[in-house]
MINU-418080 format. One line per 10 residues: number of its first residue (from 0); their letters; for each residue x, z, y of C-alpha. Coordinates in steps of 0.2 Angstrom, whole numbers, plus 5000, padded with zeros to 4 digits. Layout:
% residues N
NUM) a) X Z Y; ... $
***
This chain:
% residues 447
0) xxxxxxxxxx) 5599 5473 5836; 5614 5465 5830; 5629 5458 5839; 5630 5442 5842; 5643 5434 5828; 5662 5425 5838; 5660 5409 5824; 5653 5393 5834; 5646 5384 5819; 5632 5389 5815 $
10) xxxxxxxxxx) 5626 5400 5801; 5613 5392 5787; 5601 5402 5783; 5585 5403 5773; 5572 5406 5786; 5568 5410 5806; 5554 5419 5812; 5552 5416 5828; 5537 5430 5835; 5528 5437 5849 $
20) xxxxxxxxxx) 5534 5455 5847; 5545 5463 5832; 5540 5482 5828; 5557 5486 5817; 5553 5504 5814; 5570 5508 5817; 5576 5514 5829; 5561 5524 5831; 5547 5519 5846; 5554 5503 5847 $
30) xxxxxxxxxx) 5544 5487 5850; 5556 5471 5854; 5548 5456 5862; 5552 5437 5860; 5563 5440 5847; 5568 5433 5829; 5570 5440 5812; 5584 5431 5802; 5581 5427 5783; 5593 5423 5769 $
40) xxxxxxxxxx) 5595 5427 5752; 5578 5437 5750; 5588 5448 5764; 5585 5452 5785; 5603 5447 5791; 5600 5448 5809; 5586 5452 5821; 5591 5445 5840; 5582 5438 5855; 5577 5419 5852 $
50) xxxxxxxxxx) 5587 5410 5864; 5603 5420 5853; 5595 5415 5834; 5594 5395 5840; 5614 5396 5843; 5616 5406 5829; 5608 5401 5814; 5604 5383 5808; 5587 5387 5795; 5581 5378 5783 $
60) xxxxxxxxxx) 5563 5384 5790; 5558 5392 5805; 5540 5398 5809; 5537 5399 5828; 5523 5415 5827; 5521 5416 5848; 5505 5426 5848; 5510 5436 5833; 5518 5454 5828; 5531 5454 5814 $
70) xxxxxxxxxx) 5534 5471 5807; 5539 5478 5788; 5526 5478 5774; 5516 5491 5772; 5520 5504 5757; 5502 5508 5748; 5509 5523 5741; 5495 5529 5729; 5482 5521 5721; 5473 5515 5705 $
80) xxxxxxxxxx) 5476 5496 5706; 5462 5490 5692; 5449 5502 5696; 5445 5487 5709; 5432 5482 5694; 5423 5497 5696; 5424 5498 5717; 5406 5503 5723; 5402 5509 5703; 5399 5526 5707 $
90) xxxxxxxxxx) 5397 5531 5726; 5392 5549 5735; 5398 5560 5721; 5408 5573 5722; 5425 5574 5715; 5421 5580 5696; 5405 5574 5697; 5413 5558 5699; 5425 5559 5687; 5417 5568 5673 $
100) xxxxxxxxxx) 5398 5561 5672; 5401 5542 5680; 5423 5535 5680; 5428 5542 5663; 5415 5537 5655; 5415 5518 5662; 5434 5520 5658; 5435 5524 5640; 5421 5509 5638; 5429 5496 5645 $
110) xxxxxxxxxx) 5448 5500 5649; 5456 5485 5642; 5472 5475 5642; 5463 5462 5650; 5452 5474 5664; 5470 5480 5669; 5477 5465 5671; 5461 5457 5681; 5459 5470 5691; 5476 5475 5696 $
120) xxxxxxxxxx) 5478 5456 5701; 5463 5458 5711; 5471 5473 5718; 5486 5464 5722; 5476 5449 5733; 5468 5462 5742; 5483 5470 5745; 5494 5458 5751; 5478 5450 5763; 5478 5465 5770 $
130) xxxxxxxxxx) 5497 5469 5775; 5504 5478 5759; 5519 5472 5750; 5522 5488 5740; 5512 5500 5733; 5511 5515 5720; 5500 5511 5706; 5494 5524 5691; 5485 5518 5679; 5484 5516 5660 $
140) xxxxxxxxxx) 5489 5499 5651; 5505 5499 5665; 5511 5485 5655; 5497 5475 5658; 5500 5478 5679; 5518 5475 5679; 5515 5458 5671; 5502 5455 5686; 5516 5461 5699; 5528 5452 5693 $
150) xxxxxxxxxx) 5518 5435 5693; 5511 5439 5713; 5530 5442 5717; 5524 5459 5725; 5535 5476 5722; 5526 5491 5716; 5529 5508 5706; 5520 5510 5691; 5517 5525 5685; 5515 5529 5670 $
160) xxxxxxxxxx) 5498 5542 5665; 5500 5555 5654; 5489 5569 5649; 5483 5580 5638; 5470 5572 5629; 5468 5555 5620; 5462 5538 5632; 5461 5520 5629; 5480 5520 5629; 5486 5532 5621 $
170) xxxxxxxxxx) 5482 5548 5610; 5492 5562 5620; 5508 5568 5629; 5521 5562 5617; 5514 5544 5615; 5512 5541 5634; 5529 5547 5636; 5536 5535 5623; 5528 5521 5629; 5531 5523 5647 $
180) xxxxxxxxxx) 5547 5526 5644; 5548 5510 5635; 5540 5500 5647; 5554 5511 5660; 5568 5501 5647; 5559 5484 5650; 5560 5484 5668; 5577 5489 5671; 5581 5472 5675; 5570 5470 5688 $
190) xxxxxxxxxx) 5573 5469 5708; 5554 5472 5712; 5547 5485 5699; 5550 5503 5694; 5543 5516 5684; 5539 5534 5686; 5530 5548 5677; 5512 5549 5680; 5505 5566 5673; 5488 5565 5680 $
200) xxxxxxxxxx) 5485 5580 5687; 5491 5600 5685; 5472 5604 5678; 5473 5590 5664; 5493 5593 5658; 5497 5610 5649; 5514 5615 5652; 5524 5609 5639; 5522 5593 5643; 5524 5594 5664 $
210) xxxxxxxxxx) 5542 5605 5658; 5548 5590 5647; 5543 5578 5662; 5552 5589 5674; 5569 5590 5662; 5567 5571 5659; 5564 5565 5678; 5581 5574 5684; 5591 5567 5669; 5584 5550 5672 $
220) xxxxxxxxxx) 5584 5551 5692; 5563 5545 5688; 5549 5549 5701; 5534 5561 5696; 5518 5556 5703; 5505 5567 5702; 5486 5572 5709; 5489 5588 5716; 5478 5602 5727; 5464 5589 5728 $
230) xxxxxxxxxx) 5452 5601 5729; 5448 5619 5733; 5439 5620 5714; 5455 5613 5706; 5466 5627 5716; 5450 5643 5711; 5455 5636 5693; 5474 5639 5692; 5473 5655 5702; 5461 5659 5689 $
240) xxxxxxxxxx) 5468 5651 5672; 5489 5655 5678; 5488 5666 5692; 5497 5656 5704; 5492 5641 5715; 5496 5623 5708; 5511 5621 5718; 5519 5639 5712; 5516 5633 5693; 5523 5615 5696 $
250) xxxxxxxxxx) 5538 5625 5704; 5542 5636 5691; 5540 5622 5678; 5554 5612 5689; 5544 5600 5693; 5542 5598 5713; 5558 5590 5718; 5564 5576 5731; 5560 5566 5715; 5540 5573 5715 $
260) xxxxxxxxxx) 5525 5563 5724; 5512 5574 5728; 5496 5564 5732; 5481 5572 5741; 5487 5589 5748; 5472 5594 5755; 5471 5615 5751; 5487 5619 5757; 5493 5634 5764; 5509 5643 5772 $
270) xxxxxxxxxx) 5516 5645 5754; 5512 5626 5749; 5523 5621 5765; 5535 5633 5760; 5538 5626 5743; 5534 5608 5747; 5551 5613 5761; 5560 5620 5746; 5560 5608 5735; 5561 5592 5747 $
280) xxxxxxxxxx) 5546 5584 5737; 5533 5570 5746; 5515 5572 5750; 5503 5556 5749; 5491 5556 5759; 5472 5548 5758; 5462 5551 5770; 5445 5541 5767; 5446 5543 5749; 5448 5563 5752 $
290) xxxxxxxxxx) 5434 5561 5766; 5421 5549 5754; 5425 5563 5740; 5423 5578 5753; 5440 5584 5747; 5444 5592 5762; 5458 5589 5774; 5478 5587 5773; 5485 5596 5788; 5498 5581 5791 $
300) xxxxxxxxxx) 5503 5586 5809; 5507 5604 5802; 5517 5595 5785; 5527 5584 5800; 5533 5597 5810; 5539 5605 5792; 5550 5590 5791; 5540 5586 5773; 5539 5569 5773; 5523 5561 5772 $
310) xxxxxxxxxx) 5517 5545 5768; 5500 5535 5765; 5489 5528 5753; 5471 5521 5750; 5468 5531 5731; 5459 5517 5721; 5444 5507 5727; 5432 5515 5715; 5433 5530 5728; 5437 5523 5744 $
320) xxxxxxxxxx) 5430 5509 5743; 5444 5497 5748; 5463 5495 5748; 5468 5491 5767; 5481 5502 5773; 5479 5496 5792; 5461 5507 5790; 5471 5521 5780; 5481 5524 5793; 5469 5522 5806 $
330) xxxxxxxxxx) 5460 5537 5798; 5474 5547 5795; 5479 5544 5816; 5462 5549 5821; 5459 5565 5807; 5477 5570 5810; 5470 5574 5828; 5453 5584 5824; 5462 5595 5810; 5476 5599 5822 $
340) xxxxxxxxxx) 5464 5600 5838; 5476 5588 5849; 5473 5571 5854; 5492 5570 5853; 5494 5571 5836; 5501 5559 5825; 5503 5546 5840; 5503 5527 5837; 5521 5524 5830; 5520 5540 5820 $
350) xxxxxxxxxx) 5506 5533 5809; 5513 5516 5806; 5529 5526 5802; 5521 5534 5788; 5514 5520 5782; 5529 5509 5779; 5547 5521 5779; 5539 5536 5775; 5530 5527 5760; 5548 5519 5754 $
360) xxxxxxxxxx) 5557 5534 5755; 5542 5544 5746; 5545 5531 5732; 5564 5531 5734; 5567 5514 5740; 5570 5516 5757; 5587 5511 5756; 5578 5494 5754; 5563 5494 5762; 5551 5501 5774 $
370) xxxxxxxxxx) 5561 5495 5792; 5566 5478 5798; 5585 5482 5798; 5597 5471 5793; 5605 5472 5775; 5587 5478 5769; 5576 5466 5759; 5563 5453 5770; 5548 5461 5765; 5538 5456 5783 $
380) xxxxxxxxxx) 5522 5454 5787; 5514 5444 5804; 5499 5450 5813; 5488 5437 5823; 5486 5449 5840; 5480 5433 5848; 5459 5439 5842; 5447 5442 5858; 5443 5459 5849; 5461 5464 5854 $
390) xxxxxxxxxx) 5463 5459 5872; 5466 5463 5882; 5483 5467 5874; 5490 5481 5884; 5499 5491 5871; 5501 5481 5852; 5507 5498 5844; 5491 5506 5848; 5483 5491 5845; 5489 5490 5827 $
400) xxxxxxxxxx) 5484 5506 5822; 5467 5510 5833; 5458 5492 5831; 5454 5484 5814; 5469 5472 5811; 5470 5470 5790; 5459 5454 5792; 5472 5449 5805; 5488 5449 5794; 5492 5431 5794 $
410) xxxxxxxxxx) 5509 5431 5783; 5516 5441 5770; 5534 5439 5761; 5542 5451 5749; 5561 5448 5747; 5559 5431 5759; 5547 5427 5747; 5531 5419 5755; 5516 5431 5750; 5503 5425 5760 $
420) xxxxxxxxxx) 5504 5409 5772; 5491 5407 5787; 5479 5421 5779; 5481 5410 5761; 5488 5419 5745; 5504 5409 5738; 5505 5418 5720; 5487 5421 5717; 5471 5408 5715; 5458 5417 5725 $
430) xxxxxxxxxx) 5446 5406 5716; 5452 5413 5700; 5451 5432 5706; 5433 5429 5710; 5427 5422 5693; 5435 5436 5684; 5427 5449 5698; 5410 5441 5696; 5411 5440 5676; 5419 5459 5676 $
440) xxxxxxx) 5402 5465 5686; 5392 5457 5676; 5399 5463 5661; 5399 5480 5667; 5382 5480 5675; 5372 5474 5660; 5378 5489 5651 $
***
């Protein structure tokens, strides 16, 4: 916690939230009880025990949230924001199935600038409800999702897709390339949005393209988000087709880096963890959409005592089916422990750690968030621990992660931007959200 300050006027400030218990992140295992998280400027400039904040600071609000957790937003760190329109479309299929015979088809039908834009913003509702104030979004029309972001206030990577062959957005590799990078140009200016590559996957990008990505994201200091070792078929493929395991091809193209997002993970083996060492990239991990698929399982605890830094995040809700990361993580803490055959594993403060500084420092952004530190942008979220399905309250860590809390978060600001006051949206009309939901299904349906 900060020091108190020698001045005895006073300091003005924005906002004063006055909670239960503070869960900073940092320093590590740290929960901090009646204490108070100081707000000004969009930015935490002080987090100090109560009696110390009401000297200190003279706010233009304060919110007194006794029976509440504050803690940072969660960083959703891979998913499909629109494919919220086709959530519960196509269950109990497996992976390719899936793709192949039921999500490309309904894509290249009705992927639109307006299906994007709907569904991401019902995405982003869900998102926010349920704790996230970041998250990693791939999907095509990226225009269309940044222009939803930016009106909910709510910070996010877009990535952009690119892949071999044409979609409703584009033809090829060189016109996603070109248009995400144009869209890249656009958003430079922004505080709360940022772009990286999004080649879809190593089975659905030749090598010419993944190359041009790799020499491109090193120049431009850009993220790569990619799908990769998903699933044993996808790794039998490569061996087959190059000879080598995904993660050996993506290395000699240049293309796993600190800058590289590896979503899924789950066929790994010695010489995965050796290169995903090497080359300091991120692994993403989704549990329930992996288990829903019957993907198989990433071997987190073995990846963490690697020093690979993982982080967490729902995939879209076509295939999981929904977007709370408080579940997520809550899987991840529980699967973590069967695959590694220790009830030990991935403990409490380990999970939530993964889901809010691992996540920012997967997307490069933990500089910014992911920690209630001071100096870092006020993206905070409050969790009502006051419900009689989590007394009696012995442990709120291990309540946060091993009870169903998502439908608890009460409060939500990005950059000391309110979010989500007393469980009601601030930037979205959930009326809206649900005309458009209900029109989308019935389009979508009839056909």
């Amino acid at each position: 916690m900060t020091q108190a300050s020698p001045t005895s006027a006073p300091q003005e400030i924005d906002l004063l939230i006055n909670a239960g218990w503070i869960l900073p992140i940092v320093p590590a295992n740290t929960l901090l009880e009646h204490c108070a998280l100081a707000i000004h400027g969009g930015r935490i400039i002080a987090l100090v025990p109560q009696q110390e904040a009401a000297k200190r600071f003279e706010p233009r609000q304060t919110i007194h949230l006794s029976n509440h957790l504050l803690m940072p937003g969660l960083v959703n760190a891979h998913g499909h924001a629109a494919m919220s329109l086709l959530r519960g479309f196509a269950d109990d299929q497996p992976l390719h199935t899936w793709l192949n015979d039921y999500i490309w088809p309904a894509e290249g039908r009705w992927v639109s600038e307006d299906f994007v834009k709907d569904g991401t913003e019902l995405a982003i509702a869900e998102m926010i409800r349920s704790g996230t104030t970041c998250f990693a979004d791939m999907y095509f029309y990226p225009e269309q999702a940044a222009q939803a972001c930016a009106e909910a206030h709510i910070r996010a990577q877009l990535a952009f897709p690119i892949l071999d062959f044409p979609t409703a957005w584009g033809i090829g590799p060189d016109e996603y390339l070109h248009k995400g990078l144009g869209l890249h140009d656009n958003l430079r200016g922004s505080s709360l949005l940022h772009v990286a590559f999004g080649p879809h996957a190593p089975y659905t990008v030749s090598d010419a393209p993944l190359q041009k990505i790799a020499v491109l994201s090193q120049e431009m200091d850009m993220p790569v988000h990619i799908h990769l070792h998903e699933t044993a078929q996808e790794v039998a493929e490569s061996l087959d087709k190059f000879g080598c395991r995904p993660s050996q091809r993506l290395m000699d193209l240049g293309l796993l880096s600190p800058l590289t997002q590896c979503v899924h993970m789950t066929q790994v083996d010695e010489q995965d963890i050796g290169l995903l060492q090497q080359s300091g990239a991120s692994v993403i991990h989704c549990p329930e959409s992996n288990l829903k698929l019957a993907s198989g399982f990433c071997p987190v605890e073995s990846l963490l005592k690697a020093d690979i830094n993982v982080a967490l995040g729902t995939d879209g809700a076509a295939s999981n089916n929904d977007l709370d990361l408080f579940s997520e993580l809550r899987s991840a803490a529980l699967l973590a422990k069967a695959v590694a055959g220790d009830a030990a594993a991935l403990n409490a403060h380990a999970a939530l750690r993964m889901a809010t500084l691992n996540g920012a420092r997967a997307l490069g952004l933990d500089e910014k968030i992911g920690s209630l530190e001071p100096g870092k942008s006020a993206d905070v979220i409050a969790i009502d621990m006051g419900d009689l399905e989590l007394q009696p309250l012995y442990n709120p860590v291990s309540q946060l992660v091993y009870t169903h809390v998502g439908q608890r978060v009460s409060h939500a600001w990005v950059a000391g931007k309110a979010l989500l006051a007393d469980r009601q949206l601030q930037t979205l009309n959930e009326r809206e959200l649900l005309g458009k939901a209900k029109w989308w299904r019935k389009q979508i349906a009839n056909r």
